[in-house]
C-alpha positions in Angstrom: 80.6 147.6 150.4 82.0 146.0 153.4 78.9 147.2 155.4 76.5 145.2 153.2 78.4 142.3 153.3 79.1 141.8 157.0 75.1 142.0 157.0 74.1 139.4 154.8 76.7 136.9 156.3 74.2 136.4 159.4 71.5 136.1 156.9 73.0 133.1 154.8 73.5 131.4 158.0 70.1 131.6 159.1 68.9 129.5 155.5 72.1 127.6 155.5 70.3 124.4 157.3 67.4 124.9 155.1 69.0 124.6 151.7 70.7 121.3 153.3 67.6 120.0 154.9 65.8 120.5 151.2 69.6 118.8 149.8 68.8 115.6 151.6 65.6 115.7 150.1 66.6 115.6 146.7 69.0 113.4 147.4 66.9 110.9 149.5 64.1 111.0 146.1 67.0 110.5 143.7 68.4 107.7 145.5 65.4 105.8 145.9 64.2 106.4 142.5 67.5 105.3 140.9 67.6 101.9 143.5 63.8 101.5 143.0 65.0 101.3 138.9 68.0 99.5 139.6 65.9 96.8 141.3 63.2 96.3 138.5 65.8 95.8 135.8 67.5 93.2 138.5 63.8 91.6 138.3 63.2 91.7 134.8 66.5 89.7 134.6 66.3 87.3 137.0 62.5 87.0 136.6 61.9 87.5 140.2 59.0 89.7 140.5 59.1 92.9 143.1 61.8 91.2 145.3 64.7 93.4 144.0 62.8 96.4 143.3 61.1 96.3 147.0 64.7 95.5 148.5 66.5 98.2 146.7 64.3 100.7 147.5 64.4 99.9 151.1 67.6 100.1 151.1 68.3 103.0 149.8 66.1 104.7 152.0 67.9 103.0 154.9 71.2 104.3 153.4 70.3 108.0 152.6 67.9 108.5 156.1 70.7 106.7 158.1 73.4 109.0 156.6 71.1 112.7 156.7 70.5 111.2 160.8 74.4 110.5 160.9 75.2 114.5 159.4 72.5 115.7 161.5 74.2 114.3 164.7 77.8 115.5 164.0 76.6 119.3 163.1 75.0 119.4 166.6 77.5 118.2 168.0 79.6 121.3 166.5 77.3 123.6 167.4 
């Protein structure tokens, strides 16, 4: 039993940047989605037609890419 799992620990390291890669996608889809609807209810309220929706969604783009480039840097930095 301890045989098999000293060989799958060098496995799950090998897909350990994948599954977080494919994280900050979700992530960076949810968060733009949620900002993109946060920003068209802003402009159904204020009657202001894509201004909010545009801006929110920019920035939550900004935000997520910014932060997945900032995680990015600090884990090569590790390694």
């Amino acid at each position: 039993m301890t045989t098999t799992q000293k060989t799958q620990k060098p496995i799950y390291n090998q897909y350990h940047h994948i599954m977080a890669i494919s994280a900050w996608g979700f992530v960076i889809a949810f968060a733009s989605f949620l900002f993109l609807y946060l920003g068209f209810k802003i402009d159904q309220y204020f009657g202001t037609a894509p201004n909010f929706m545009f801006g929110m969604f920019f920035l939550a783009l900004f935000l997520t890419i910014g932060r997945l480039y900032q995680e990015a840097w600090q884990r090569r930095k590790d390694v």
